[in-house]
Backbone as ProteinMPNN parsed JSONL, in Angstrom:
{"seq_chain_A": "XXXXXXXXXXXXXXXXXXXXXXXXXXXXXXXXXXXXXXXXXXXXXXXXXXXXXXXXXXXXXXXXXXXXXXXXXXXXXXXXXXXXXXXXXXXXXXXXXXXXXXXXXXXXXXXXXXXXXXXXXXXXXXXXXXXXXXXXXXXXXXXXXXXXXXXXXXXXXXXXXXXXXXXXXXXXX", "coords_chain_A": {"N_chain_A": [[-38.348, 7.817, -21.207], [-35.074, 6.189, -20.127], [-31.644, 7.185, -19.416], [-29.197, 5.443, -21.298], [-26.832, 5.128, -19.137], [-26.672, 5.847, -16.44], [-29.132, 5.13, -15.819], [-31.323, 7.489, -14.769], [-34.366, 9.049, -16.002], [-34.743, 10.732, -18.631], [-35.101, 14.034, -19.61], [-36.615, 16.417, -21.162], [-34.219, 16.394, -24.817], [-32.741, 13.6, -26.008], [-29.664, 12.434, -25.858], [-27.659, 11.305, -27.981], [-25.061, 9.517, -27.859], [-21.428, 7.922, -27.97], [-19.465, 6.176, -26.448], [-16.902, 4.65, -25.6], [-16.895, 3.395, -27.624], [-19.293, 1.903, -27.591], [-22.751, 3.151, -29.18], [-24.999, 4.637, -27.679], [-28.013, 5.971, -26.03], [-28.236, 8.441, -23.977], [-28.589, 10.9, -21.076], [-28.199, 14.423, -20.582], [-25.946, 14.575, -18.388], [-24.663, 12.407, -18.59], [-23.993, 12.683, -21.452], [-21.64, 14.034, -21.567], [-19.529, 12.33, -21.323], [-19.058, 11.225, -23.364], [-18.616, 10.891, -27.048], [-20.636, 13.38, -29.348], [-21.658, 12.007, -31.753], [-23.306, 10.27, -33.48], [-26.581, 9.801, -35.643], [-29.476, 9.158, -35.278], [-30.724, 6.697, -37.849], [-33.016, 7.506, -40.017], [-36.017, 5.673, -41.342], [-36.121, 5.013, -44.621], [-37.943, 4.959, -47.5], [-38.501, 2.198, -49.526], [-39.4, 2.174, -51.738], [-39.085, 4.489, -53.248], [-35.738, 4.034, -53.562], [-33.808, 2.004, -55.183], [-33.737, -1.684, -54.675], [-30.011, -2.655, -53.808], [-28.63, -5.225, -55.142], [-27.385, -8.055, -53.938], [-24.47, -9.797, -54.183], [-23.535, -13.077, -54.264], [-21.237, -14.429, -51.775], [-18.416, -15.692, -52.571], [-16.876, -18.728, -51.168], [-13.536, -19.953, -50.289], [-12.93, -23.02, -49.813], [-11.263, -25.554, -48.032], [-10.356, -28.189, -50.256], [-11.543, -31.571, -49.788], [-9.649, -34.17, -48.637], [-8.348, -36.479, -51.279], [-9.799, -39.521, -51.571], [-8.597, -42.633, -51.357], [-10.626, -45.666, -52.269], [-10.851, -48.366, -50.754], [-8.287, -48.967, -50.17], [-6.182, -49.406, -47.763], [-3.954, -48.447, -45.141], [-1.328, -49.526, -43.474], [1.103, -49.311, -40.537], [4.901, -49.949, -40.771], [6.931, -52.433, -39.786], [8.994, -51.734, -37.772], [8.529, -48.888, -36.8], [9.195, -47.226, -34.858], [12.041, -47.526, -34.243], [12.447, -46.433, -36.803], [11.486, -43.452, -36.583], [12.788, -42.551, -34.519], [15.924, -42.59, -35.875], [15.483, -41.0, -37.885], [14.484, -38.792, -36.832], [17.168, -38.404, -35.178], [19.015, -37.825, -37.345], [18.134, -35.813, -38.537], [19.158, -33.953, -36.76], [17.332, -33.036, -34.925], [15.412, -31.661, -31.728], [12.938, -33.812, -29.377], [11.01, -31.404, -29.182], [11.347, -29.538, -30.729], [10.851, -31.174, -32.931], [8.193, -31.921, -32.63], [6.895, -28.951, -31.978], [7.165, -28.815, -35.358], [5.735, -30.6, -36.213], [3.124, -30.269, -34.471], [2.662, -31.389, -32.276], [2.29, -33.207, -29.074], [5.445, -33.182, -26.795], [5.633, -35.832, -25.035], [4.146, -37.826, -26.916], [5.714, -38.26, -28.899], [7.646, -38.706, -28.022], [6.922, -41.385, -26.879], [6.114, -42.384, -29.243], [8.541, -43.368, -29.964], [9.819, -44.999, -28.266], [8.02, -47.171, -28.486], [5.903, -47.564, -26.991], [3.103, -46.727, -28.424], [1.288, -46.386, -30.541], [1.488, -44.622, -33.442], [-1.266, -42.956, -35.232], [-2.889, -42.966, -38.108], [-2.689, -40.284, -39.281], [-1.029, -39.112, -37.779], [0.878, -40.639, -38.183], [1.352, -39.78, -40.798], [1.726, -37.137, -40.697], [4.714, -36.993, -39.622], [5.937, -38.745, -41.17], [5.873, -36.905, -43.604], [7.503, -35.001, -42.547], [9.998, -36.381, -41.343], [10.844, -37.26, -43.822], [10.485, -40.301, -44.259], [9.596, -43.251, -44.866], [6.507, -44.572, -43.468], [4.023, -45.617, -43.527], [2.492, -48.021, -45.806], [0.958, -49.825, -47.901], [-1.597, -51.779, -46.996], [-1.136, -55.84, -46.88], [-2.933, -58.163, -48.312], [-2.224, -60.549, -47.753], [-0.891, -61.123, -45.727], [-1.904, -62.251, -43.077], [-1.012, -64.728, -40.895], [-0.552, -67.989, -41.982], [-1.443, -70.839, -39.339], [-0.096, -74.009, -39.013], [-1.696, -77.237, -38.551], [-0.69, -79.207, -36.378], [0.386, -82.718, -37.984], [-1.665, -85.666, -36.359], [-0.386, -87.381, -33.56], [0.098, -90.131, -32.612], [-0.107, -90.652, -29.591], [-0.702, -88.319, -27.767], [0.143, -85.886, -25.386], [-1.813, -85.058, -22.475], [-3.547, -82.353, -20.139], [-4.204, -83.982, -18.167], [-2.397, -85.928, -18.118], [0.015, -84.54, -18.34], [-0.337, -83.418, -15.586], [-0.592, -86.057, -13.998], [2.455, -87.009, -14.919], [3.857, -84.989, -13.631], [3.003, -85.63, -10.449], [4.486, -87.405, -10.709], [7.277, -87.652, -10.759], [7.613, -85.436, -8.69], [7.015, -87.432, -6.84], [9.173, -88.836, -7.003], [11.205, -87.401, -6.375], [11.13, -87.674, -3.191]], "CA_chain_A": [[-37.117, 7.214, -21.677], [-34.594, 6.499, -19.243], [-30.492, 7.162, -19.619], [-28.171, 4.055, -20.992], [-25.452, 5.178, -18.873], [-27.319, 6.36, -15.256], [-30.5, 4.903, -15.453], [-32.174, 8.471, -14.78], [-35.045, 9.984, -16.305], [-34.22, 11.921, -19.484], [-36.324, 15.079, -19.271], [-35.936, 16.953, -22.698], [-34.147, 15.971, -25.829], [-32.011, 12.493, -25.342], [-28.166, 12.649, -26.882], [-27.069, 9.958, -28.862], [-23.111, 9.472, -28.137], [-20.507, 7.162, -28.258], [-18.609, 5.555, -24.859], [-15.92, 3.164, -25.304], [-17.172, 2.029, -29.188], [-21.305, 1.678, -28.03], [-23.288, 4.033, -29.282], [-25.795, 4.937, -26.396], [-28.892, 7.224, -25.372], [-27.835, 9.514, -22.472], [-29.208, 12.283, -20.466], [-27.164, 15.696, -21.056], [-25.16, 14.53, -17.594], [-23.652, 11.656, -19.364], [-23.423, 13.069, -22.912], [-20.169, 14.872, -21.707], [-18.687, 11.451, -21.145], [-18.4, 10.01, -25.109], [-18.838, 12.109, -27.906], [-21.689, 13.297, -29.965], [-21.416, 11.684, -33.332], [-24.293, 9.162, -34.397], [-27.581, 10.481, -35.575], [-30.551, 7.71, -35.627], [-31.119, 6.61, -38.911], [-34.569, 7.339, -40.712], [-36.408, 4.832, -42.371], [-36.534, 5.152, -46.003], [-38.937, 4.344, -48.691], [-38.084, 1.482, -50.592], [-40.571, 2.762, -53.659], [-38.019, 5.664, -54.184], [-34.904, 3.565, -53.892], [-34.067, 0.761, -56.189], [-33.034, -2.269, -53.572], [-29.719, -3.362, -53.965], [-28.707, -6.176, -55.243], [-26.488, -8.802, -53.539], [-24.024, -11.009, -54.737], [-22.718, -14.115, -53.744], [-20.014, -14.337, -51.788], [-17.266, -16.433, -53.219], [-16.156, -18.612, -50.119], [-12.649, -20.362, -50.799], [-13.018, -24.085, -48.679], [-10.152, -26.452, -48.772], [-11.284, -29.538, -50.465], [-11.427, -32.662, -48.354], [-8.217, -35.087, -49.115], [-8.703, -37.637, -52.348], [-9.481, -41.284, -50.774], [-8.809, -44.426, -52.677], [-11.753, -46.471, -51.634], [-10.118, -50.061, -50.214], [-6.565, -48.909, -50.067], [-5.68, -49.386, -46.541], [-2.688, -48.32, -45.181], [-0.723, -49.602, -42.261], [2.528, -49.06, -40.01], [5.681, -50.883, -41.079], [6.929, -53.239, -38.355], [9.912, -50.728, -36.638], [8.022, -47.6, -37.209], [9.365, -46.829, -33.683], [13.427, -46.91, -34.663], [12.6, -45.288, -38.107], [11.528, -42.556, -36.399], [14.244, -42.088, -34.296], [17.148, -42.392, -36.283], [14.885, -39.738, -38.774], [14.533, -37.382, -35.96], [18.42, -38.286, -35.045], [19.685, -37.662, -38.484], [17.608, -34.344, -39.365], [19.455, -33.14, -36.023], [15.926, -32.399, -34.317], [15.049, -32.627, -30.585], [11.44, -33.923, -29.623], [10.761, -30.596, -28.593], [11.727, -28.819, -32.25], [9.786, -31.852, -33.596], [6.471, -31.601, -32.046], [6.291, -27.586, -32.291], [7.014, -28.841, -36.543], [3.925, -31.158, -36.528], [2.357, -29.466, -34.093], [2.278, -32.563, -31.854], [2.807, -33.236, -27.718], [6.669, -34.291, -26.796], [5.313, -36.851, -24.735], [3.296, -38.373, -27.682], [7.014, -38.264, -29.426], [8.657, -40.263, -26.865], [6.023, -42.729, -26.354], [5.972, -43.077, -30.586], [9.873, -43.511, -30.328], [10.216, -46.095, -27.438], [7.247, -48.264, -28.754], [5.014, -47.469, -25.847], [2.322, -46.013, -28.199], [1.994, -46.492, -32.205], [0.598, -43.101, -34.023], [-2.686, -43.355, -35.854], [-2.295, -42.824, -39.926], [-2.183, -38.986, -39.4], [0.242, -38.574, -37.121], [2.33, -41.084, -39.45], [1.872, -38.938, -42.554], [2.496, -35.991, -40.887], [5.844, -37.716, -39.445], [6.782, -38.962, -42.634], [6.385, -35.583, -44.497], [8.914, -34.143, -41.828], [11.059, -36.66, -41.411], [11.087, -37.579, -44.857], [10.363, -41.771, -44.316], [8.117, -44.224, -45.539], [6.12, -45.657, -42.145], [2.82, -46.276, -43.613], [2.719, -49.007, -46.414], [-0.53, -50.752, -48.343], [-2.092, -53.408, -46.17], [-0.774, -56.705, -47.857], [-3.758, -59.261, -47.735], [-1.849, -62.15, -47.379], [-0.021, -61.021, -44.456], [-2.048, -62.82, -42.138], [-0.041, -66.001, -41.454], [-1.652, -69.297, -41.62], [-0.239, -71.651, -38.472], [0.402, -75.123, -39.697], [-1.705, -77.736, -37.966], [0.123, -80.404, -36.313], [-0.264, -83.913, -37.892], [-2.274, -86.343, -35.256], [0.651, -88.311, -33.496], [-0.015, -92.102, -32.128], [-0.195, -89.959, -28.495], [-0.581, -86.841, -27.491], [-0.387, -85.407, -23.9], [-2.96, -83.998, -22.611], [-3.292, -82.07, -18.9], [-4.449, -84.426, -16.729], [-1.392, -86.845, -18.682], [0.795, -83.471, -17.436], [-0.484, -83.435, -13.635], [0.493, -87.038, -13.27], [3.775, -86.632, -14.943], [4.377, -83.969, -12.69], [2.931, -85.836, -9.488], [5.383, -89.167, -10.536], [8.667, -86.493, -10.462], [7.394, -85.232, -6.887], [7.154, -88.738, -5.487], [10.616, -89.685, -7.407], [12.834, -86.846, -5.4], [11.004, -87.378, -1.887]], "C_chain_A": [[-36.048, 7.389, -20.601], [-32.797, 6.492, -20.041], [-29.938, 5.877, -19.606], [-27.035, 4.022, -20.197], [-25.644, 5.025, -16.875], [-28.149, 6.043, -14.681], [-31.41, 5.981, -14.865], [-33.336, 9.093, -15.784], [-34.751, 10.723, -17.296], [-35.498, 12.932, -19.678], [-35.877, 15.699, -20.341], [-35.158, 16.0, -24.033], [-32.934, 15.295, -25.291], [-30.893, 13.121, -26.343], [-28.204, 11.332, -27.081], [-25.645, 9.712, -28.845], [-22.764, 8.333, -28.051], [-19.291, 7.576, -26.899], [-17.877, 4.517, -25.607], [-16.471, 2.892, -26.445], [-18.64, 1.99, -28.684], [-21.565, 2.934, -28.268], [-24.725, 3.86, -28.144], [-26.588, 6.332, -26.423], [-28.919, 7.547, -24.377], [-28.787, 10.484, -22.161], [-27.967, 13.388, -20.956], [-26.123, 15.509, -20.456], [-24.304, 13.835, -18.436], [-22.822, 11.723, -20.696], [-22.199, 13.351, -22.786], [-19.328, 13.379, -21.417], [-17.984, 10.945, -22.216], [-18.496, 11.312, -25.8], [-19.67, 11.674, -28.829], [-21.718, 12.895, -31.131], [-22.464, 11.054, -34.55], [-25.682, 9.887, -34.491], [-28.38, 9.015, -35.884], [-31.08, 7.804, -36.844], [-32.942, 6.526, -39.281], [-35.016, 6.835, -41.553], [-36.436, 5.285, -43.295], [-37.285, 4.331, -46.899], [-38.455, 3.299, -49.558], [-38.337, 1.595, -51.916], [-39.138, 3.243, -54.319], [-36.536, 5.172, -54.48], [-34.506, 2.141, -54.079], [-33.221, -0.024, -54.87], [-31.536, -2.791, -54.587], [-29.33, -4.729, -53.94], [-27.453, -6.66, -55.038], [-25.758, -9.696, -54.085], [-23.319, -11.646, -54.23], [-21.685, -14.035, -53.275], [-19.066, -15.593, -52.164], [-16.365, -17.113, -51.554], [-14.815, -19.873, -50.376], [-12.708, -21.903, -49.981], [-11.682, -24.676, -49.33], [-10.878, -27.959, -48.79], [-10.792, -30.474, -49.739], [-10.027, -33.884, -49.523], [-8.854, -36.703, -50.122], [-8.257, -38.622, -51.305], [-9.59, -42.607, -51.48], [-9.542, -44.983, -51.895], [-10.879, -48.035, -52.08], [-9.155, -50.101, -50.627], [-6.584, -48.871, -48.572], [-4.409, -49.053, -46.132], [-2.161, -48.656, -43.949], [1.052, -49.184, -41.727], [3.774, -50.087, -40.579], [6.275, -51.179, -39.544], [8.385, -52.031, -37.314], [10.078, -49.683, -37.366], [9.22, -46.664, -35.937], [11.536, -46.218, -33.304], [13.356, -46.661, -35.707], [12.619, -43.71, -37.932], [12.483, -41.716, -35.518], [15.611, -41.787, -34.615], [16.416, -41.451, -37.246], [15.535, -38.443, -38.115], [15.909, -36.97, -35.676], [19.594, -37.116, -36.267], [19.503, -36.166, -39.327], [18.36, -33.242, -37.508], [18.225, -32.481, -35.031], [15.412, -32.897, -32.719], [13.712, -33.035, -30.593], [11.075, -32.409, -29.458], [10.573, -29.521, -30.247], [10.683, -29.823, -32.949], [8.387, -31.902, -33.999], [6.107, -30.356, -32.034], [6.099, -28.125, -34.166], [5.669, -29.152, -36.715], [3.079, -30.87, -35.177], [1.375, -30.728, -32.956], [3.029, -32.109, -30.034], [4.447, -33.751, -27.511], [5.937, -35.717, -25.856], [4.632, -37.582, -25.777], [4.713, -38.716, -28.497], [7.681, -39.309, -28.88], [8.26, -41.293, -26.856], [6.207, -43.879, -27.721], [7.473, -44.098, -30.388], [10.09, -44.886, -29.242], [9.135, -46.853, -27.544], [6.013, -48.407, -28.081], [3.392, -46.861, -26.751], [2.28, -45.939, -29.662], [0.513, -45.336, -32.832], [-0.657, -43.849, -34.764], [-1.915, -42.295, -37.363], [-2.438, -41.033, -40.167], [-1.587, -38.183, -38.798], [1.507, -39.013, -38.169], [2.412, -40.516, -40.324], [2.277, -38.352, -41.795], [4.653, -36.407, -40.181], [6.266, -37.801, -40.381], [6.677, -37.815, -43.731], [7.664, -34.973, -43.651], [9.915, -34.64, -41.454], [11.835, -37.461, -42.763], [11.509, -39.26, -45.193], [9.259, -42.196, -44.201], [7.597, -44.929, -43.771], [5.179, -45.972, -42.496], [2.765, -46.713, -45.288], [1.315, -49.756, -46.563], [-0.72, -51.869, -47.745], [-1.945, -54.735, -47.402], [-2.171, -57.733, -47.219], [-3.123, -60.466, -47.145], [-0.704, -62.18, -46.675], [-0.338, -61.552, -43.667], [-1.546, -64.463, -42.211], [-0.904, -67.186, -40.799], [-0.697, -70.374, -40.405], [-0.923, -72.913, -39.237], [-0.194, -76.052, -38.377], [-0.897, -79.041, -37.529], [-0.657, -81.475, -37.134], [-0.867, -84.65, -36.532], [-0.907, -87.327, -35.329], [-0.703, -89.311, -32.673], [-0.803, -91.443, -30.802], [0.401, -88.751, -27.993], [-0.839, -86.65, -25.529], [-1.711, -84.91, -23.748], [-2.955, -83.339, -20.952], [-3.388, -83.042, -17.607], [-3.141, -85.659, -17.164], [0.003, -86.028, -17.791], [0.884, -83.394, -16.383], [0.223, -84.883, -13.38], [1.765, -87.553, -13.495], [4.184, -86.137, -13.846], [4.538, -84.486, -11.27], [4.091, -87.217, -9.354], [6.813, -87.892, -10.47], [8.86, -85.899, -8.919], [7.426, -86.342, -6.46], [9.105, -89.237, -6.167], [12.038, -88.689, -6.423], [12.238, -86.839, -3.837], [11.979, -88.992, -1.795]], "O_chain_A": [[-35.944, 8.502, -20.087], [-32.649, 5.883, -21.1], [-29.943, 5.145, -18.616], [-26.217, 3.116, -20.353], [-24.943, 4.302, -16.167], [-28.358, 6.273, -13.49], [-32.424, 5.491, -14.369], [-32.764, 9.888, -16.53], [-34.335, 11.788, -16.84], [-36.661, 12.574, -19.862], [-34.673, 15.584, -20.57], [-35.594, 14.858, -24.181], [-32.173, 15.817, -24.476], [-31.044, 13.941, -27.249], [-28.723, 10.442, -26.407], [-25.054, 9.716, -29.925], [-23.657, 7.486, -28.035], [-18.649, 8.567, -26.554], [-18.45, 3.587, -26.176], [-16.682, 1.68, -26.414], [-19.383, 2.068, -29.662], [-20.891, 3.843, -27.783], [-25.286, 2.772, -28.012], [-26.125, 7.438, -26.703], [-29.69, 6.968, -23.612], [-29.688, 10.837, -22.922], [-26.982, 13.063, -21.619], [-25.097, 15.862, -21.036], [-23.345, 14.375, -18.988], [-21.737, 11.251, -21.037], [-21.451, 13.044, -23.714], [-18.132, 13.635, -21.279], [-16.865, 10.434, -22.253], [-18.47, 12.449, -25.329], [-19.808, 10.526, -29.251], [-21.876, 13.896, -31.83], [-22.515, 11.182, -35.774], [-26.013, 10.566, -33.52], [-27.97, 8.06, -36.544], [-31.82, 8.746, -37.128], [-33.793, 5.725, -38.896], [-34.71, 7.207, -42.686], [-36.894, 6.418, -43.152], [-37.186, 3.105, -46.963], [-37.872, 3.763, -50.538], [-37.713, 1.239, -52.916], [-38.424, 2.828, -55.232], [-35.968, 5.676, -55.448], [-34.802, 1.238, -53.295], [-32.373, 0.543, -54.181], [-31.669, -3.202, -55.74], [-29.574, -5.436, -52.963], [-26.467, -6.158, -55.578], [-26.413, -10.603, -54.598], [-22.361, -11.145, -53.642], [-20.817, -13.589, -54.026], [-19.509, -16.63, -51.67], [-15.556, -16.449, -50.906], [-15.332, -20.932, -50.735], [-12.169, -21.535, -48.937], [-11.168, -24.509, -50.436], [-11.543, -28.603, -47.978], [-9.754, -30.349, -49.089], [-9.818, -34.104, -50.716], [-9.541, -37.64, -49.718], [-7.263, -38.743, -50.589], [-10.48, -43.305, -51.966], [-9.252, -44.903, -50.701], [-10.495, -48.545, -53.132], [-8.8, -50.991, -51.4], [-7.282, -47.924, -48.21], [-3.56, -49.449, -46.931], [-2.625, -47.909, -43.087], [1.964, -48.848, -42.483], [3.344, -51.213, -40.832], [6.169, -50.504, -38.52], [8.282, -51.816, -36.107], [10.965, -49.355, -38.154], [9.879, -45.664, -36.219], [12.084, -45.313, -32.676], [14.517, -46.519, -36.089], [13.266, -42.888, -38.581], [12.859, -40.559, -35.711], [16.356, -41.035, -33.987], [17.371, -40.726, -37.526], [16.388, -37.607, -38.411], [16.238, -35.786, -35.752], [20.418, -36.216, -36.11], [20.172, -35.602, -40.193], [18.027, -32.084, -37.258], [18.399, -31.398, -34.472], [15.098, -34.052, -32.43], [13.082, -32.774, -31.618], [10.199, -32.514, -30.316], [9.544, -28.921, -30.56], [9.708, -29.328, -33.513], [7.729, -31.919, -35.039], [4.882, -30.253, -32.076], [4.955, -27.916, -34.568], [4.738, -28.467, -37.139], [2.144, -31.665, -35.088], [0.168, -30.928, -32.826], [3.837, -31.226, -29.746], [4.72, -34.789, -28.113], [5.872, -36.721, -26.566], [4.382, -38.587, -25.112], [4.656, -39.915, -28.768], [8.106, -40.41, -29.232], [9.011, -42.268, -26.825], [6.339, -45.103, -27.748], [7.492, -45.307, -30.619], [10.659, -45.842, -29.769], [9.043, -47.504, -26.504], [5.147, -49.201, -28.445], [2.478, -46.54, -25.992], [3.269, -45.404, -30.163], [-0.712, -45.301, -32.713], [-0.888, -45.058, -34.808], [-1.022, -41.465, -37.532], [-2.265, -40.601, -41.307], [-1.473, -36.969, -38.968], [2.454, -38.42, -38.687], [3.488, -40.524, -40.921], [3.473, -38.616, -41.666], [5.612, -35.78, -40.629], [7.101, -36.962, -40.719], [7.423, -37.869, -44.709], [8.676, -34.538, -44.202], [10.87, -33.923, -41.152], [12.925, -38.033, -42.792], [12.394, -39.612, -45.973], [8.231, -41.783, -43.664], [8.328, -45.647, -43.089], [4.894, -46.986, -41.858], [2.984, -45.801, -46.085], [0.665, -50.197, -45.615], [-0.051, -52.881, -47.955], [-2.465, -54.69, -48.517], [-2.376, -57.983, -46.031], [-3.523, -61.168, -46.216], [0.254, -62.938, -46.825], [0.61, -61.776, -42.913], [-1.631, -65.221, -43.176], [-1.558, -67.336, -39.768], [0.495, -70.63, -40.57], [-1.97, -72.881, -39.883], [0.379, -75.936, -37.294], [-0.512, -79.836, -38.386], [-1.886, -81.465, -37.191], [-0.467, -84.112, -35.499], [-0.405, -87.861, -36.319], [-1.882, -89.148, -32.357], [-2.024, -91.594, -30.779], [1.557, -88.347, -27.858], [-1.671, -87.123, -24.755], [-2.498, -84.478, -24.591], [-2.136, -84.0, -20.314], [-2.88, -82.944, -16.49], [-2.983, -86.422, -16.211], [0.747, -86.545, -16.958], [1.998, -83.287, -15.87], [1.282, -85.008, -12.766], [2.308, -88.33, -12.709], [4.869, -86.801, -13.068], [5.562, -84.22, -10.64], [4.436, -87.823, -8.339], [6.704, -87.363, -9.364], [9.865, -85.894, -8.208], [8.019, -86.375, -5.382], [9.943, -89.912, -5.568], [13.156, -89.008, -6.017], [12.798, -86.019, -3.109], [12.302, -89.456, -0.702]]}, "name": "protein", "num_of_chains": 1, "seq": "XXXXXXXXXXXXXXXXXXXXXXXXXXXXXXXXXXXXXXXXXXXXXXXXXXXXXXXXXXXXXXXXXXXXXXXXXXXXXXXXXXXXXXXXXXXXXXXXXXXXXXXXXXXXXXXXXXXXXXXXXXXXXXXXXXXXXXXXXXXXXXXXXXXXXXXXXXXXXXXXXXXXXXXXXXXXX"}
């Protein structure tokens, strides 16, 4: 058996101490380094003692967030000055903001000058802290229908355009 501490040779009866929190098998040299405390446990008979018995541990999870199935929710159209005059009005710099929700200031700035439109859990947490509505039930019949023209008599068309264009060049030379 060799020493955990020295790597020497243990010649006689090993110590069992305690360095720094490990418990370790030394030679006698090293023993004086930790102190003697741990004795190696001896198997016991299971016959003679009844096993105990374990019980469940109880582990607390946080349940996952109720989802209305085909509620959608989107941004309202000037998410970007809601949130600024919010942030204005609660007195808050980006800096105080983004430690609240636990967000980048650059990601703040970008929301606020339009450069950059949050995803639906940046906007809740936004609208819990600045206490405004930005995300709003997708309206179906928001997408807007364009209105085809009637067919006139004559219609341009590009190559009708090019020689427009080329009769205007010969009219100012």
């Amino acid at each position: 058996m060799r020493c955990e501490v020295c790597g020497r040779k243990i010649h006689g009866e090993p110590h069992r101490v305690i360095i720094e929190g490990a418990k370790l098998i030394v030679c006698g040299g090293c023993a004086k380094l930790g102190t003697v405390c741990w004795e190696e446990s001896k198997p016991e008979t299971t016959a003679l003692k009844p096993k105990a018995r374990r019980l469940p541990l109880k582990v607390q999870s946080k349940k996952p967030p109720k989802i209305t199935v085909g509620t959608t929710l989107e941004l309202v159209e000037n998410f970007d000055v809601k949130v600024r005059q919010a942030r204005e009005k609660l007195g808050l710099s980006h800096e105080e903001l983004g430690k609240k929700i636990s967000e980048k200031v650059s990601v703040l700035k970008k929301i606020e000058t339009g450069k950059m439109t949050p995803d639906n859990k940046l906007a809740a947490k936004l609208e819990h802290e600045l206490k405004v509505k930005l995300l709003v039930p997708a309206s179906e019949g928001k997408i807007s229908q364009t209105r085809i023209p009637k067919p006139a008599s004559h219609k341009l068309t590009l190559g009708d355009l090019i020689q427009l264009s080329k009769k205007k060049m010969e009219e100012k030379k």
